[in-house]
PyMOL commands that place a pseudoatom at each C-alpha (Angstrom):
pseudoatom trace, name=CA, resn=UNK, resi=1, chain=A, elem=C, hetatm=0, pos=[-152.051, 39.402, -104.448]
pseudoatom trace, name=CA, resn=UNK, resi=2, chain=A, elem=C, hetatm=0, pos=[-149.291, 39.603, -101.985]
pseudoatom trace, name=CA, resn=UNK, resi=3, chain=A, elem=C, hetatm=0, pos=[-148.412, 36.395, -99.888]
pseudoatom trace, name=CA, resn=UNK, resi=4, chain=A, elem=C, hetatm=0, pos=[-150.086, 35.354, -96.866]
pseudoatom trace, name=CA, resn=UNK, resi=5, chain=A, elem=C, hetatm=0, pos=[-148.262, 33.961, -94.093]
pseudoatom trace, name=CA, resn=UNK, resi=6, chain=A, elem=C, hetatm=0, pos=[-149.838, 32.511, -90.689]
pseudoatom trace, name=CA, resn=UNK, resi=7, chain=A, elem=C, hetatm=0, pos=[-148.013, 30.566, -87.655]
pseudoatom trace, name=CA, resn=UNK, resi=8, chain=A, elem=C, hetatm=0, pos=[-150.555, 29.192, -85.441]
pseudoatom trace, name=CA, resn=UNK, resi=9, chain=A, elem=C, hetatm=0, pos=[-149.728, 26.784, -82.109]
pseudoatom trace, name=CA, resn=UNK, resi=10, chain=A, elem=C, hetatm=0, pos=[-153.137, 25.856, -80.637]
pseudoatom trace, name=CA, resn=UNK, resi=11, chain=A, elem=C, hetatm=0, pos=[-153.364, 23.278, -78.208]
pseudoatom trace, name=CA, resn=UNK, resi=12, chain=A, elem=C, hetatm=0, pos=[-150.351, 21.350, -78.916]
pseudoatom trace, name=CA, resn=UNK, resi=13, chain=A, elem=C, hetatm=0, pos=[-150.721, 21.733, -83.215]
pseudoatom trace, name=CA, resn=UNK, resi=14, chain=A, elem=C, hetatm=0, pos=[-148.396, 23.988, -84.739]
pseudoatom trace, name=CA, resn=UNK, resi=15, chain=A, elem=C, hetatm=0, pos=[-149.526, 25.074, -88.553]
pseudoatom trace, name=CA, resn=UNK, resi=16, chain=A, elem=C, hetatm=0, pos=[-147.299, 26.924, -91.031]
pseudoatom trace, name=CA, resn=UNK, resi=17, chain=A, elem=C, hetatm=0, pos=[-149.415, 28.034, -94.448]
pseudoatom trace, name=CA, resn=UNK, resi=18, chain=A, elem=C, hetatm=0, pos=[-148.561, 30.197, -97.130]
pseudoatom trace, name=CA, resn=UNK, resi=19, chain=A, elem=C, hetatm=0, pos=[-150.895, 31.216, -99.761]
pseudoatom trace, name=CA, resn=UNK, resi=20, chain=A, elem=C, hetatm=0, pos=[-150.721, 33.054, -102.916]
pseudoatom trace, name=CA, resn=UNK, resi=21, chain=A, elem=C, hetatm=0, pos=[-154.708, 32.639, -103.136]
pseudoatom trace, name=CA, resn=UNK, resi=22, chain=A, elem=C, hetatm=0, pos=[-157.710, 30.227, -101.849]
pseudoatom trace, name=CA, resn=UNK, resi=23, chain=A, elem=C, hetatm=0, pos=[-156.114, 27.576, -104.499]
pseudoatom trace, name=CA, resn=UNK, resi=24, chain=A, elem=C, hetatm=0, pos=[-152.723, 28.585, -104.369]
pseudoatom trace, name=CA, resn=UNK, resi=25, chain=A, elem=C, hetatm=0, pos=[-151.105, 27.447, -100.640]
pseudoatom trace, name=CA, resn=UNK, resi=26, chain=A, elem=C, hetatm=0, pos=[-149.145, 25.081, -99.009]
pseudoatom trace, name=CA, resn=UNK, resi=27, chain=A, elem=C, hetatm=0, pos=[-149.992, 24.099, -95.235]
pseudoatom trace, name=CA, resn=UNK, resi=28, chain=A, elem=C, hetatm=0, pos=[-147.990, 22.266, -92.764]
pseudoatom trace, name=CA, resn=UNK, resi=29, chain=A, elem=C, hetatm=0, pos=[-149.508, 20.768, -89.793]
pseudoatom trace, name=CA, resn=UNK, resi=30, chain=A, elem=C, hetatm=0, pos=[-146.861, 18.643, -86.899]
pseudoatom trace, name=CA, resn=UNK, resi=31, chain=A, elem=C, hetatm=0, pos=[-148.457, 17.865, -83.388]
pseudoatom trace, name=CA, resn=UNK, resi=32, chain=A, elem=C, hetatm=0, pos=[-146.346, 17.584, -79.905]
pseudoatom trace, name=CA, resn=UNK, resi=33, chain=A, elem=C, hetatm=0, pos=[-147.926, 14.026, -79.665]
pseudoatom trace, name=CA, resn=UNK, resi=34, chain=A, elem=C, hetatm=0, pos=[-146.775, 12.437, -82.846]
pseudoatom trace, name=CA, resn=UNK, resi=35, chain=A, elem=C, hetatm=0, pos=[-143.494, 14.655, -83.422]
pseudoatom trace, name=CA, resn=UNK, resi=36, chain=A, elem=C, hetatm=0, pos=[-141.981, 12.661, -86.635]
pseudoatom trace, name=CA, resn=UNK, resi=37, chain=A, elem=C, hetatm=0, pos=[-145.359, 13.021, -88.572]
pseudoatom trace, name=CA, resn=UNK, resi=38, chain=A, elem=C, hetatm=0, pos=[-145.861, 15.915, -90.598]
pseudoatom trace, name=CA, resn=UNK, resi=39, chain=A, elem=C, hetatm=0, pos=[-148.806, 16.825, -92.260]
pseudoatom trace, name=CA, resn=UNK, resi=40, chain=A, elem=C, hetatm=0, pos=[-148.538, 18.493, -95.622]
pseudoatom trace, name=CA, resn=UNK, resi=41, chain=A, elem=C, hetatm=0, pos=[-151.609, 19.857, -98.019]
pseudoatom trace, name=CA, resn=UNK, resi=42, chain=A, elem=C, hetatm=0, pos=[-151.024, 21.620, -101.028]
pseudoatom trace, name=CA, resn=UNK, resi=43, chain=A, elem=C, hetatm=0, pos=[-153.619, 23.766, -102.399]
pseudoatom trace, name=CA, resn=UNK, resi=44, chain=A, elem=C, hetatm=0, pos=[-156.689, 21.110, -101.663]
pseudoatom trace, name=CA, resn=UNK, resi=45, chain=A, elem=C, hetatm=0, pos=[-157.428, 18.593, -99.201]
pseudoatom trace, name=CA, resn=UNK, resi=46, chain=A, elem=C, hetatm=0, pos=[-157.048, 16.246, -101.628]
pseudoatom trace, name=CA, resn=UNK, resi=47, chain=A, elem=C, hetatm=0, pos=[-153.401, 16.804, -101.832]
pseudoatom trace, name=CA, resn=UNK, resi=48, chain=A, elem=C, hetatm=0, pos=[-152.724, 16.128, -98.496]
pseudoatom trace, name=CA, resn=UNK, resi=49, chain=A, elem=C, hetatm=0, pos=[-150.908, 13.595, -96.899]
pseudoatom trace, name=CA, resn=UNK, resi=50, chain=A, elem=C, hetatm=0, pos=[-147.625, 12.374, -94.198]
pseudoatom trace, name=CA, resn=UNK, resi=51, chain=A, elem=C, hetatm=0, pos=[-144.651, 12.884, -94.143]
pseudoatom trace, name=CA, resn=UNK, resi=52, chain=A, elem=C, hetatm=0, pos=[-144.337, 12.814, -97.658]
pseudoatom trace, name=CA, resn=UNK, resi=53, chain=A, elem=C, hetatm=0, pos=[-141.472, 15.665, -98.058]
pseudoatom trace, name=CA, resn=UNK, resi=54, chain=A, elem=C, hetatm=0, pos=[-137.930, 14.640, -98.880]
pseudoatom trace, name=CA, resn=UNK, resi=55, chain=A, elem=C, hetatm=0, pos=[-136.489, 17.953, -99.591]
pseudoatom trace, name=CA, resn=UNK, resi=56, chain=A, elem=C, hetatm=0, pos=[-138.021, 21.146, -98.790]
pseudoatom trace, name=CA, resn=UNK, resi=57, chain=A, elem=C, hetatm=0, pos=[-135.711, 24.237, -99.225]
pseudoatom trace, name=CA, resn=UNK, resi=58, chain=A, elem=C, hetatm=0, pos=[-136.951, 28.251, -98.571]
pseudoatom trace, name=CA, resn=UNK, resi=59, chain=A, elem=C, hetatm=0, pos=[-135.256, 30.944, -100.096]
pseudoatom trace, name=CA, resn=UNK, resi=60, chain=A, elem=C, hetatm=0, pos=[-136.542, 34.837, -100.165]
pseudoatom trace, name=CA, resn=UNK, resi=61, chain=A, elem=C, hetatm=0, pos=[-138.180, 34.278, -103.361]
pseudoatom trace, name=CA, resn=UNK, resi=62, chain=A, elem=C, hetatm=0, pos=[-140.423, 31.079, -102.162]
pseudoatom trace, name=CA, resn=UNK, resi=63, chain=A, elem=C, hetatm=0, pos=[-140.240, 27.554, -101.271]
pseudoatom trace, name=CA, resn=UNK, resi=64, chain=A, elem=C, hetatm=0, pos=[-138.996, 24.132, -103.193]
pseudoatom trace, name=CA, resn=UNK, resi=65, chain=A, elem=C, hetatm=0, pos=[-140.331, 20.858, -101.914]
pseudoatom trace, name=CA, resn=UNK, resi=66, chain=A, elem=C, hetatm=0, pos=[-139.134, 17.565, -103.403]
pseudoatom trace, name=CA, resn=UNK, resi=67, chain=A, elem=C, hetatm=0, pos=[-142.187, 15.051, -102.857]
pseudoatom trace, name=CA, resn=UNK, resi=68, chain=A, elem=C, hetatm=0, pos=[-141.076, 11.457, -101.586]
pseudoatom trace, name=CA, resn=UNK, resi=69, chain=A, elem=C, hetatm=0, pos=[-142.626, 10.262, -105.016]
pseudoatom trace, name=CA, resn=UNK, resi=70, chain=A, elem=C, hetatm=0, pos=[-139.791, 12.830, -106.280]
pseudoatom trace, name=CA, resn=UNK, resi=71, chain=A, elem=C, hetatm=0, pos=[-142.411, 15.538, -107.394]
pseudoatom trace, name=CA, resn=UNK, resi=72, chain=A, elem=C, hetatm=0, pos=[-141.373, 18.791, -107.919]
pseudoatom trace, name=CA, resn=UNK, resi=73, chain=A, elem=C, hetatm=0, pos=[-143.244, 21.715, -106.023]
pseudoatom trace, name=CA, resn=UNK, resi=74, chain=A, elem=C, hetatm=0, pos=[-142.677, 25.644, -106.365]
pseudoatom trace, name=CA, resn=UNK, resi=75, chain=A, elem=C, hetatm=0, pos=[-144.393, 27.743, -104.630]
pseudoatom trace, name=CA, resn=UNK, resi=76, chain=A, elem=C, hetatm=0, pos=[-143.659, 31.828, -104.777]
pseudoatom trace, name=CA, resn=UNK, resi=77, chain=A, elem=C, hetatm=0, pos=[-143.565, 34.646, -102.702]
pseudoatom trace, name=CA, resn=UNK, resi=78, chain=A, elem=C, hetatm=0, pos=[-145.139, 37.820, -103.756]
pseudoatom trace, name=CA, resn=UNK, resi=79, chain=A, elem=C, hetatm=0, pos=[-143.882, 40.903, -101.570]
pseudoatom trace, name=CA, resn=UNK, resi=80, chain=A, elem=C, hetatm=0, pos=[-143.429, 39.065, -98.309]
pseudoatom trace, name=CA, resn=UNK, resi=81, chain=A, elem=C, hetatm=0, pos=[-141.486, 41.071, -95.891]
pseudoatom trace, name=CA, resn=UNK, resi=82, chain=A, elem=C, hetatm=0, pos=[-138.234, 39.722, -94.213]
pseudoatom trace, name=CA, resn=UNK, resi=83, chain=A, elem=C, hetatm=0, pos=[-139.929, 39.738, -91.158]
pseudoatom trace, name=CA, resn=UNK, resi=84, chain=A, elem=C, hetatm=0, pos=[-142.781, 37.830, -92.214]
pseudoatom trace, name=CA, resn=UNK, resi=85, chain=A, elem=C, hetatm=0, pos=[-140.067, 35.207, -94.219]
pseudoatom trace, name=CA, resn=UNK, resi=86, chain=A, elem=C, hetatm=0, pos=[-138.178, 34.990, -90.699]
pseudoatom trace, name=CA, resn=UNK, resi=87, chain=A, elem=C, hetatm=0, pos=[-141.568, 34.344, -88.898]
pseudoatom trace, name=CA, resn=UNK, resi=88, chain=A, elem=C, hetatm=0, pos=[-142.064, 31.432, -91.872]
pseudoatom trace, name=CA, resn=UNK, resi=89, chain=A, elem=C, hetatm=0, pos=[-139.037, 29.574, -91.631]
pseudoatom trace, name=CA, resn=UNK, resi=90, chain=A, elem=C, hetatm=0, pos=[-138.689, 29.646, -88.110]
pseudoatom trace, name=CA, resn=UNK, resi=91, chain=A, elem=C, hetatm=0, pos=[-142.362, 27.566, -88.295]
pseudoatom trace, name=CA, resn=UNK, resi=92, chain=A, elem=C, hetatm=0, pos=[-141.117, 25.382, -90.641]
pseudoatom trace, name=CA, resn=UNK, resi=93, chain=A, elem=C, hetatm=0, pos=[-137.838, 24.714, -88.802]
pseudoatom trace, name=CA, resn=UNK, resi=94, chain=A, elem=C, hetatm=0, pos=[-139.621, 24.104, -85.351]
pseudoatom trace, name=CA, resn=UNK, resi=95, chain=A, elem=C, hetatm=0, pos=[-141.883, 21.527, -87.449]
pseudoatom trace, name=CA, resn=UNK, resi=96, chain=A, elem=C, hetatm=0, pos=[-138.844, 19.953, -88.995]
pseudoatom trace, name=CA, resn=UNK, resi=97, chain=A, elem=C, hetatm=0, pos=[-136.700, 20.100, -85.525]
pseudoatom trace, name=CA, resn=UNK, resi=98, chain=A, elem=C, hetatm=0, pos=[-136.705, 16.198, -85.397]
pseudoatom trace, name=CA, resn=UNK, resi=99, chain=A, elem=C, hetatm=0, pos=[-136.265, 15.444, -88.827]
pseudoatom trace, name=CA, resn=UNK, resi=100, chain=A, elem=C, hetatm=0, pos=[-133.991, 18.438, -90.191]
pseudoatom trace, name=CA, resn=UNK, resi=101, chain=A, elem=C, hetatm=0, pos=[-132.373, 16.950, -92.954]
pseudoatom trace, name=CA, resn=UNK, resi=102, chain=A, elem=C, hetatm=0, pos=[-135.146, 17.585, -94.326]
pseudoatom trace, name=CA, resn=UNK, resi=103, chain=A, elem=C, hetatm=0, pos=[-135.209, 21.050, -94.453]
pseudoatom trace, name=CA, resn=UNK, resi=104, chain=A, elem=C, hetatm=0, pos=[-132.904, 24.028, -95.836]
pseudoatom trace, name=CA, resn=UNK, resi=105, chain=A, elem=C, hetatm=0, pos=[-132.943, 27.605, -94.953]
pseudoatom trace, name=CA, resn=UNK, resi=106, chain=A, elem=C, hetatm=0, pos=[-131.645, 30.356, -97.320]
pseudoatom trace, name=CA, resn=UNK, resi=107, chain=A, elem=C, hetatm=0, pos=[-131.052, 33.699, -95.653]
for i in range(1, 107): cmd.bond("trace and resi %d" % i, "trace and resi %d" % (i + 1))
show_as sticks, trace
zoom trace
């Protein structure tokens, strides 16, 4: 299955997801009204929680998130596009604008 990539701003909520598959995905959620909390869910609802990335770095082949309970996360691109990895990381770095230590961008 080739990756899935959405960028949604409704109504003040931006979302970034990726998925690989309905249990493979990673979603970000930030909102204009509470700009230093970012929502992150990885592949379930359960996993979800705030701001609870320390590291997150996106490269061509995927993305590499250091949890703030120093958890590794990998997730992988299959046959994105560059357009569609441009369209990605310019989500994630408009959700990370006030907190972008955070995140790293490899082009």
């Amino acid at each position: 299955m080739t990756t899935e990539i959405s960028v949604e701003s409704i109504d003040g909520v931006l979302s970034v997801r990726t998925a690989n598959g309905p249990r493979d995905y990673i979603l970000w959620q930030w909102t204009e009204s509470a700009p230093h909390d970012i929502y992150v869910e990885f592949n379930n609802s359960s996993h979800g929680e705030y701001n609870s990335i320390d590291e997150c770095t996106v490269m061509l082949d995927g993305v590499h998130i250091v949890t703030s309970d120093q958890d590794l996360i990998h997730f992988y691109f299959d046959g994105i596009s560059q357009a569609l990895y441009s369209k990605f990381s310019h989500g994630l770095k408009q959700i990370y604008a006030f907190v972008p230590d955070i995140l790293a961008v490899l082009d």
